[in-house]
C-alpha positions in Angstrom: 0.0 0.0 0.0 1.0 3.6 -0.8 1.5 6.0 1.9 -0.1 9.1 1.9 1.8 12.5 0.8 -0.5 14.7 2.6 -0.9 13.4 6.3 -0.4 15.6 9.0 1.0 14.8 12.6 -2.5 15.1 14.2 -4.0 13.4 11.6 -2.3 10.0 12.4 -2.5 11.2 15.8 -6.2 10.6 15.6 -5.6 7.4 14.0 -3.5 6.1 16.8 -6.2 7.0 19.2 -8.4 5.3 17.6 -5.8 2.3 17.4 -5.4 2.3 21.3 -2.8 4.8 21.4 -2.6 7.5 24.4 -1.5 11.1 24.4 0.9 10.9 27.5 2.8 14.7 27.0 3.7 17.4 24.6 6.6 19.3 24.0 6.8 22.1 22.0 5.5 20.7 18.5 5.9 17.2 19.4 3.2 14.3 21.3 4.2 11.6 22.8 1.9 8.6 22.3 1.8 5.6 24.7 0.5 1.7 24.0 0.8 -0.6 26.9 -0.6 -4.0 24.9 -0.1 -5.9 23.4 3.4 -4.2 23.2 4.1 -1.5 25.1 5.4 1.4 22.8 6.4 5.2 23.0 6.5 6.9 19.7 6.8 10.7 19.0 4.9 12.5 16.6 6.0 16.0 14.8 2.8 17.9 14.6 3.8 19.3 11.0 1.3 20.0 8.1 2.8 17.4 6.1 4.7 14.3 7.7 7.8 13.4 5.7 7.2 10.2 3.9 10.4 8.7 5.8 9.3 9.7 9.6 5.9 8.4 8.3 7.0 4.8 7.4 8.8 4.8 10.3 6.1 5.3 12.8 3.3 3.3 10.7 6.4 0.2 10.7 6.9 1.1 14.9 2.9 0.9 15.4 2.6 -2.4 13.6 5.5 -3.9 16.0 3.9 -3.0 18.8 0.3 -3.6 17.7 1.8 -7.2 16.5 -0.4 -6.2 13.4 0.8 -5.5 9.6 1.7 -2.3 7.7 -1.1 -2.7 5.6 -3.5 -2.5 8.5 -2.0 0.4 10.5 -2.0 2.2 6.8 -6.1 1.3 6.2 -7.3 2.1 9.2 -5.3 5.9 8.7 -7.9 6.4 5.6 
């Protein structure tokens, strides 16, 4: 699946909420998010207009480790 060019960092911040993700803190222009299961996980989003496609992949590939899910998934249920 394609990633998207246009997704902002509150945009898949939404979608990791609605994945079972937590806001835990905020710094300046970034969130932490927090999973405790099945995995627990940290990552930190850039709240930017436009993610780069690079820090994208990278967080969609760090929420399907600790979702124990697939790419594809985390990247469907973004859209």
């Amino acid at each position: 699946m394609k990633l998207p060019r246009d997704l902002s960092g509150a945009e898949l911040i939404g979608a990791l909420k609605r994945l079972g993700y937590r806001q835990t803190r905020q710094t300046g222009s970034h969130v932490r998010m927090t999973v405790s299961a099945p995995r627990e996980g940290h990552p930190t989003i850039p709240l930017t207009n436009a993610l780069p496609t690079g820090t994208l992949a990278a967080l969609i590939k760090e929420a399907a480790l600790q979702l124990e899910t697939t790419v594809e998934d985390i990247l469907s249920s973004i859209r």
